[in-house]
VEXGU-78757 format. One line per 3 residues: for each residue x, y, z of C-alpha. Coordinates in nm, 4 decimals. Layout:
! residues N
X/Y/Z ~ ...
//
This chain:
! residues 381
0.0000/0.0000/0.0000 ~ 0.1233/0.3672/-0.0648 ~ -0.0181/0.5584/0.1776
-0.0243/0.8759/-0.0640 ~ -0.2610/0.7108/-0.3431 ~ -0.4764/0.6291/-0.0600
-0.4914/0.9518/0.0482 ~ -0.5021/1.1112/-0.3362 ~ -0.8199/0.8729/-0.3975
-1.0164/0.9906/-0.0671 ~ -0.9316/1.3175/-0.1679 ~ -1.0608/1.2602/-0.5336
-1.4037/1.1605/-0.3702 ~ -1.4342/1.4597/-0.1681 ~ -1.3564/1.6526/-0.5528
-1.6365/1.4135/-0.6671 ~ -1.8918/1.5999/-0.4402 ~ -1.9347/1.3580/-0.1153
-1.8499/1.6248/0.2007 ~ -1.6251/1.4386/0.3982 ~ -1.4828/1.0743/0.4167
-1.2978/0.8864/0.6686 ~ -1.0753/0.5559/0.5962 ~ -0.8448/0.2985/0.7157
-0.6409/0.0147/0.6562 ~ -0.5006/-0.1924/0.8869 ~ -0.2714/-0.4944/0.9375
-0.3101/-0.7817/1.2637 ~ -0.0716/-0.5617/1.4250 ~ -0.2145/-0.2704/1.4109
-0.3905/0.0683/1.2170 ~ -0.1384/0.1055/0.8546 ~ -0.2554/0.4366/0.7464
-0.5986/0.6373/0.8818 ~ -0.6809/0.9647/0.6844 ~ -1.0082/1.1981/0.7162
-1.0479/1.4407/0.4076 ~ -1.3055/1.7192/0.2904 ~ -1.5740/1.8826/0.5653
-1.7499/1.7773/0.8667 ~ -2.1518/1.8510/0.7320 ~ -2.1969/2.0137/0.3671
-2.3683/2.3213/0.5348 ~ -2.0255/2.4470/0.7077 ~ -1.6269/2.4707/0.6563
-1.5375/2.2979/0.9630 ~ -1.2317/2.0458/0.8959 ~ -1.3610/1.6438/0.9325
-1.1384/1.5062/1.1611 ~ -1.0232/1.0925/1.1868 ~ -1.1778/1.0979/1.5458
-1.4980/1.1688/1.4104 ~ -1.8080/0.9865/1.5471 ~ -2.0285/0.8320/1.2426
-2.3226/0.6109/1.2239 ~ -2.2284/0.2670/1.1553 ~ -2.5831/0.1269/1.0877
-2.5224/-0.2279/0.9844 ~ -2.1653/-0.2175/1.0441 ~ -2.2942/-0.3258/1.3783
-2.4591/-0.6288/1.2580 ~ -2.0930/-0.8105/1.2683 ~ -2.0723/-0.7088/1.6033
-2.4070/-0.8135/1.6988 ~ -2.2543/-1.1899/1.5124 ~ -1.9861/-1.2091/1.7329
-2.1154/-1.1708/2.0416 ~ -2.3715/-1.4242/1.8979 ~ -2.0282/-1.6834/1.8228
-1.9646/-1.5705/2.2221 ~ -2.2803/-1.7313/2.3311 ~ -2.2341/-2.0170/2.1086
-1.8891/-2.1131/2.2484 ~ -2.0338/-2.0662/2.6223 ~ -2.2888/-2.3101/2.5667
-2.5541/-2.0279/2.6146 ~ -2.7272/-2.1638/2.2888 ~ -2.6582/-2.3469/2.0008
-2.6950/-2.2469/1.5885 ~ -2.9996/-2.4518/1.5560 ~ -3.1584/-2.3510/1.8915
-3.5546/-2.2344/1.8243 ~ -3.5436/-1.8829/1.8841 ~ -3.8536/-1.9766/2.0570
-3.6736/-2.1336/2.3097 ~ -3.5214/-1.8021/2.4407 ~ -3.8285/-1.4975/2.2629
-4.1364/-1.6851/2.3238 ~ -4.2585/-1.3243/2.1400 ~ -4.1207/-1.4561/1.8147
-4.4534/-1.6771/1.7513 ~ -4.6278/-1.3167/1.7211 ~ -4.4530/-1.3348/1.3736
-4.6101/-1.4982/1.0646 ~ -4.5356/-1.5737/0.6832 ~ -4.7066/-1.3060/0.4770
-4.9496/-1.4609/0.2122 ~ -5.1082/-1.1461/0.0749 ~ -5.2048/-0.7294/0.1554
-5.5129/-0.5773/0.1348 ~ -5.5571/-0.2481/-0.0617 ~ -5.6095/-0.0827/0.2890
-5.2593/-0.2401/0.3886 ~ -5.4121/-0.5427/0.5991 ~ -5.1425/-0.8083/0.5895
-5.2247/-1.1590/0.5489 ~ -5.0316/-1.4119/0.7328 ~ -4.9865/-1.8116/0.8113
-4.7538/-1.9780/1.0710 ~ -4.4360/-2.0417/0.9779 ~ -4.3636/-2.4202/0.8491
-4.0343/-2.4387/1.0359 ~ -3.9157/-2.2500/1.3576 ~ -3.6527/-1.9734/1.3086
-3.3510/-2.0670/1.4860 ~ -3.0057/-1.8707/1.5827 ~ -2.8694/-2.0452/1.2133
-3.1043/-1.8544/1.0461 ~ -3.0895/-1.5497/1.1860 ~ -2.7093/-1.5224/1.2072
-2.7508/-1.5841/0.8174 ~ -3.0479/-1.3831/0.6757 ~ -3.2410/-1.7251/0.6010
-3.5153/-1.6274/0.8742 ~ -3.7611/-1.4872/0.5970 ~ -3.6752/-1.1473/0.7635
-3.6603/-0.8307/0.5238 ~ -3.6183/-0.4607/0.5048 ~ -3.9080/-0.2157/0.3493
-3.6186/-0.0601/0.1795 ~ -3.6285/-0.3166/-0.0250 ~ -3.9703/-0.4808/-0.0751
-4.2732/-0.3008/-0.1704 ~ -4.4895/-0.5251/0.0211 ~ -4.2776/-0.4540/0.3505
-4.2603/-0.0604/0.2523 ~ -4.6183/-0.0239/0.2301 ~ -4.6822/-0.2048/0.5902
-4.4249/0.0273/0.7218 ~ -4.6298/0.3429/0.5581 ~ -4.9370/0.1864/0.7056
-4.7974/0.1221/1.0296 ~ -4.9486/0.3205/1.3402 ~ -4.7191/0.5513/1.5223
-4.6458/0.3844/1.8618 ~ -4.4653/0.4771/2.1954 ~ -4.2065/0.2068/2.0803
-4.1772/0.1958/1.7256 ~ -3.8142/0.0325/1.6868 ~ -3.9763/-0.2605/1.8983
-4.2882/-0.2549/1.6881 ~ -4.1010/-0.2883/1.3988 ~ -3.9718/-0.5821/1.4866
-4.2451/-0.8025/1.4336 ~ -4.3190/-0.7098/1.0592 ~ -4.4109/-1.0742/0.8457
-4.1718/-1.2623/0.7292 ~ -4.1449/-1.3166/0.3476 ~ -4.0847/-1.6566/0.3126
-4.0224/-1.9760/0.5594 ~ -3.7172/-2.0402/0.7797 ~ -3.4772/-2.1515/0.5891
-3.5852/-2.1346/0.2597 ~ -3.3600/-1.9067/0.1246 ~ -3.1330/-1.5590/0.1854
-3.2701/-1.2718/0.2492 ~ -3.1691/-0.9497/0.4057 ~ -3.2864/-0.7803/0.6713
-3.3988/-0.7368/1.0308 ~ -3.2759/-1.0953/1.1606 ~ -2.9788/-0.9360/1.3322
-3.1752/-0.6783/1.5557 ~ -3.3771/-1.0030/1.6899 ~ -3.0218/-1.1726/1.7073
-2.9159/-0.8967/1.9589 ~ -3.2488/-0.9761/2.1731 ~ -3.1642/-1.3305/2.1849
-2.8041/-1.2159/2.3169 ~ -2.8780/-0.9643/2.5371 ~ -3.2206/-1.2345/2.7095
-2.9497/-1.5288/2.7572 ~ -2.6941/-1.2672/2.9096 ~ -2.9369/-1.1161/3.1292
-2.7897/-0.7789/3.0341 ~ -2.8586/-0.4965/2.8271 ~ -2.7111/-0.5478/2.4710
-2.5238/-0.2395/2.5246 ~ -2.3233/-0.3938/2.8274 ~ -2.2569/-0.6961/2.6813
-2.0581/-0.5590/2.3479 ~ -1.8833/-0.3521/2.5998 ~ -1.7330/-0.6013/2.8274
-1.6868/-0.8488/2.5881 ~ -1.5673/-0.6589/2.2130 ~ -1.5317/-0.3218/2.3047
-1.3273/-0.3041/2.6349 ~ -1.1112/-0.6129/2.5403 ~ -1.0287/-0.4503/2.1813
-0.8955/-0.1054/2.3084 ~ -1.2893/0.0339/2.1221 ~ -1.3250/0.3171/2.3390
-1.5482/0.5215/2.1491 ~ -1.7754/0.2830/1.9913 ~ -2.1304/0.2473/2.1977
-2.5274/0.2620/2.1493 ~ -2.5600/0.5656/2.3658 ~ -2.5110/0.9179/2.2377
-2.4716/1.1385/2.5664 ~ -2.4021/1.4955/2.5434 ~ -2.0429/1.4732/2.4601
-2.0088/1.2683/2.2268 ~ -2.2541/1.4443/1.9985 ~ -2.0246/1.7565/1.9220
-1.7852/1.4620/1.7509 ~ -2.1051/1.3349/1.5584 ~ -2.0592/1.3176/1.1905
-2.3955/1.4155/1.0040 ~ -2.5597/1.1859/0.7727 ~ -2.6064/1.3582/0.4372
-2.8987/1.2348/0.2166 ~ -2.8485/1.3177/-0.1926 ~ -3.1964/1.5382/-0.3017
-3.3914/1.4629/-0.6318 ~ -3.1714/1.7811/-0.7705 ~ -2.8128/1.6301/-0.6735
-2.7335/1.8355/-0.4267 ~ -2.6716/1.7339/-0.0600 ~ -2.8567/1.7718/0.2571
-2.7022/1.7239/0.6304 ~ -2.9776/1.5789/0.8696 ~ -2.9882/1.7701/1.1502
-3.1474/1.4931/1.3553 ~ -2.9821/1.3752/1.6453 ~ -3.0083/1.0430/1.7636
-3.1264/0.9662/2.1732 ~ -2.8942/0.9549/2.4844 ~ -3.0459/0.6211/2.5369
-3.2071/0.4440/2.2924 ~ -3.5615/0.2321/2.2588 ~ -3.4124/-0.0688/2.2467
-3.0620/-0.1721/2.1265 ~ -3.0624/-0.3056/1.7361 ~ -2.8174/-0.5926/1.6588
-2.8367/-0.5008/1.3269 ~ -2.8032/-0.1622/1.3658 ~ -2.7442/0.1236/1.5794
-2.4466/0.1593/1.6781 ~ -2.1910/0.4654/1.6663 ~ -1.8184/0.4853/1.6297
-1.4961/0.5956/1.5021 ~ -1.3404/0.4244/1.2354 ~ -1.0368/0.3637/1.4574
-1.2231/0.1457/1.6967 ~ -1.4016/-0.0210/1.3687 ~ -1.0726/-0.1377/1.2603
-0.9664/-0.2569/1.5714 ~ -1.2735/-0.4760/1.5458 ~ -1.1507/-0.6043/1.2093
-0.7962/-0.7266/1.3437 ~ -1.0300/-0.9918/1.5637 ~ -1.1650/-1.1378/1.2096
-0.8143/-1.0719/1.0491 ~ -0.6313/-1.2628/1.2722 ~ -0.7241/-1.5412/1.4924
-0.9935/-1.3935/1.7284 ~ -0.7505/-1.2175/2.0206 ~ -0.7310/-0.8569/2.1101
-0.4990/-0.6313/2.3241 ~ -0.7382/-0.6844/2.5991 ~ -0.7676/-1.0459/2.6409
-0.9050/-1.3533/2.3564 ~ -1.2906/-1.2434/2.2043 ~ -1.3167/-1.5791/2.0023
-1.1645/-1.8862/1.9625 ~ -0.9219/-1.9702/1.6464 ~ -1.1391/-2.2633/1.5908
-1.4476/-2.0796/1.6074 ~ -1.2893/-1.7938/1.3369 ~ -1.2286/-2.0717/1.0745
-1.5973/-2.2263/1.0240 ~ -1.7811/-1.8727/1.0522 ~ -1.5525/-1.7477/0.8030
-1.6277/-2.0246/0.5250 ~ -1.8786/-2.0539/0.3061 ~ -2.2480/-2.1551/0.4167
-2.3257/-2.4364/0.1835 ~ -2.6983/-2.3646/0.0001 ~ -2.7318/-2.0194/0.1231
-2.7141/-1.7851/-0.2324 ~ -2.6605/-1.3970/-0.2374 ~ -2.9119/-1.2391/-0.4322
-2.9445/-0.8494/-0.5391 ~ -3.0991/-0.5998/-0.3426 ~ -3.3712/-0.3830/-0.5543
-3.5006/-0.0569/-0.4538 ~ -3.8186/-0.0059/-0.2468 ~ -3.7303/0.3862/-0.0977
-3.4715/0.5206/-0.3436 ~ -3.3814/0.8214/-0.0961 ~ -3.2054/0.5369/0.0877
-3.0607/0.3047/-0.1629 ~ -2.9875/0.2262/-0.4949 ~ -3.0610/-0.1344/-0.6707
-2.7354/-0.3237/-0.5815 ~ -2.5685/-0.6022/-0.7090 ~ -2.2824/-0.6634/-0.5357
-1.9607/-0.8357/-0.7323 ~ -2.2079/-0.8988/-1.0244 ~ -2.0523/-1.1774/-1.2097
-1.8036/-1.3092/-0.9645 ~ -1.8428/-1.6179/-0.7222 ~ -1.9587/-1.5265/-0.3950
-2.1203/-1.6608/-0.1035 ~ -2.2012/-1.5968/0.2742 ~ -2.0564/-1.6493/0.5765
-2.1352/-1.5668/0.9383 ~ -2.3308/-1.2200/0.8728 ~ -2.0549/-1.1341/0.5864
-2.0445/-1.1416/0.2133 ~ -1.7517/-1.3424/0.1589 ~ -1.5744/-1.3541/-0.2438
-1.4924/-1.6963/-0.3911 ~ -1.2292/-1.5250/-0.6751 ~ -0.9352/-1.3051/-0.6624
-1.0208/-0.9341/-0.7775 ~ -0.7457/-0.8150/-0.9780 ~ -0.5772/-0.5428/-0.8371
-0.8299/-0.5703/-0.5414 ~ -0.9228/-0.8083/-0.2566 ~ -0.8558/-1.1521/-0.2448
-1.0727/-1.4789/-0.2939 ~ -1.2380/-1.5436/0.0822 ~ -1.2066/-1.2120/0.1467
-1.4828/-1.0763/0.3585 ~ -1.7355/-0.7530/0.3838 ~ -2.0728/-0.5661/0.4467
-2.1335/-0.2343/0.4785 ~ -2.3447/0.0004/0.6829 ~ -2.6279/0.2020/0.4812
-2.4653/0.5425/0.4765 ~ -2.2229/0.3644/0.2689 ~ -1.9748/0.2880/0.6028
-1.8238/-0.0200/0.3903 ~ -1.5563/-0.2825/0.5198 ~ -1.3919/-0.5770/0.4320
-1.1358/-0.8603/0.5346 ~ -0.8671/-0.9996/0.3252 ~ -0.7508/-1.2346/0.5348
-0.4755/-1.3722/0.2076 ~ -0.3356/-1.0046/0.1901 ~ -0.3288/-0.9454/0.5661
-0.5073/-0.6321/0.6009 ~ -0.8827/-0.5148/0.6188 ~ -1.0041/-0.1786/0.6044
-1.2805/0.1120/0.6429 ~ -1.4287/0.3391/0.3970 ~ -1.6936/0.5770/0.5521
-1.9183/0.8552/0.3606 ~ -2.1880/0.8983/0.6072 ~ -2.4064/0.9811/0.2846
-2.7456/0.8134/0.1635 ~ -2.8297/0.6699/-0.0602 ~ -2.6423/0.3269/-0.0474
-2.4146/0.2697/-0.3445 ~ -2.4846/0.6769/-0.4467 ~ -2.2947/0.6850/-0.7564
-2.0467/0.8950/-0.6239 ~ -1.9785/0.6691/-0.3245 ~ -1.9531/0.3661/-0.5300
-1.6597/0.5478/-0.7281 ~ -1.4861/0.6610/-0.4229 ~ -1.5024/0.3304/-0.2991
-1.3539/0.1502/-0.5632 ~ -1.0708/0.4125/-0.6106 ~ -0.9777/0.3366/-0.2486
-0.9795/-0.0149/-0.2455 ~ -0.7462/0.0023/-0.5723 ~ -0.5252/0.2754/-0.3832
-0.4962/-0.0229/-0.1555 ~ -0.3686/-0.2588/-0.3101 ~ -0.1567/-0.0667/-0.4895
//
């Protein structure tokens, strides 16, 4: 890697019209090069700093995974464990068959149970409205509630347990499994057992008073091109903590989280996972096919079709590639990304991962997508 194209392509983006960006690579050792370029929020000239605070939205699903792994390997549950067995609540939850024109859904029972397998990899018949019509229009429909993360929850399912991949909301129910067995709030248990052990100091669900001033803003791209800074600010404390979402960091900490999956599952702090445990969640789940994602809300993502064209499969809550990208990553290499395009990945042939972060909507915005791929060629190169 040469640090200056890394820094030249970042910089490039920011010329492409994104405000600000934050990146990283780094190496089982330790961070290799971490550069912040461009403005905090579109709306003001203040610098964007590495230390800045951004959304990682489903970033935090891998986190969410391996606390799941945690469990596993204490004997607190096991992959095909009935989710059942631990959220009784999950029965609320049906198949969806069909939607009136007044938005009435239409559900049966399940045929099989959804168990921790499933939900660890999006074969629970979970979704997102972003996108499926059908789930968008329950979500226009639904009635505004005291708790409406926890509401949202129990949207239908779009197919049986097990029947195939799909996308969606089976990590937030992943971190209610994790946080009922642990007797803890979610929030506690990433702390003790990721965050604290892995040096993540500034990574957390909670967004008290100061920690906001660091707060990147998400910018959402208008009808027109131009770019608008939300100026909404998420709660001390929230609802309920999302395993598939929801939590906030610096990319820093992020890539501290990496060097776990990079290496063989020990941190600064004391061992997260076991070796053993690192080399069947990071292989291939046989049967389970990656399909792409249409577009339901287009102010929050694109249609995306990830690596069209090149072998790929899934692994513990991660795309993982089955071919070498030339110039790029390396076959089993592994990734996701968070919606305001907050993308990752783990090359765990080439030794290194790293952390691209826009904080801008929609996913795969054309501009992002660019910036992306210029960074992970600066890379390699």
């Amino acid at each position: 890697m040469r640090a200056g194209a890394v820094d030249r392509a970042v910089q490039d983006a920011v010329d492409d019209g994104i405000p600000g960006i934050i990146a990283g690579v780094t190496g089982v050792d330790g961070i290799q090069h971490l550069v912040a370029r461009g403005r905090r929020s579109a709306d003001d000239a203040e610098p964007l700093d590495v230390d800045g605070i951004i959304a990682l939205y489903s970033a935090t699903k891998q986190v969410t995974a391996t606390a799941a792994l945690q469990c596993i390997e204490d004997g607190l549950f096991e992959l095909d464990t009935p989710v059942t067995q631990i959220l009784p609540e999950i029965e609320r939850v049906g198949v969806l068959e069909s939607i009136d024109e007044d938005a009435t859904p239409h559900t049966r029972p399940p045929r099989t149970p959804i168990t921790v397998r499933d939900l660890l990899l999006h074969t629970s018949g979970f979704g997102y409205d972003m996108f499926d019509e059908r789930l968008a229009l329950l979500a226009r429909s639904r009635p505004r509630t005291a708790t409406p993360l926890r509401d949202s929850l129990f949207q239908p399912l779009l197919h049986d347990p097990g029947e195939r991949w799909t996308y969606g909301m089976s990590m937030d129910w992943l971190g209610l499994v994790i946080a009922a067995v642990r007797e803890q709030r979610l929030e506690d248990v990433l702390r003790t057992r990721i965050f604290e052990p892995c040096g993540m100091t500034d990574t957390s669900f909670d967004m008290p008073p100061e920690r906001v001033a660091r707060l990147v803003p998400v910018h959402r791209r208008r009808s027109d091109g131009s770019l608008r800074p939300s100026s909404a600010l998420p709660p001390e404390t929230p609802e309920v903590d999302m395993g598939g979402q929801g939590l906030f960091g610096t990319v820093a900490d992020y890539l501290a989280f990496l060097r776990l999956w990079l290496g063989n599952g020990a941190a600064p702090g004391g061992r997260v996972l076991r070796p053993e445990t690192l080399a069947w969640a990071t292989q291939a789940a046989p049967g389970v096919t990656v399909h792409p994602f249409a577009s339901a809300i287009p102010a929050l993502t694109r249609p995306v079709d990830l690596f069209p064209g090149r072998a790929k499969s899934w692994a513990i809550s991660l795309l993982r590639l089955e071919e070498d990208l030339p110039g790029r990553r390396r076959a089993g290499s592994l990734s996701w990304a968070g919606l305001a395009n907050v993308h990752f990945w783990v090359d765990r042939s080439s030794g290194i991962a790293a952390v691209w972060s826009a904080q801008l909507l929609p996913w795969f915005d054309d501009a992002a997508a660019r910036g992306l791929d210029a960074f992970e060629r600066a890379v390699y190169s």
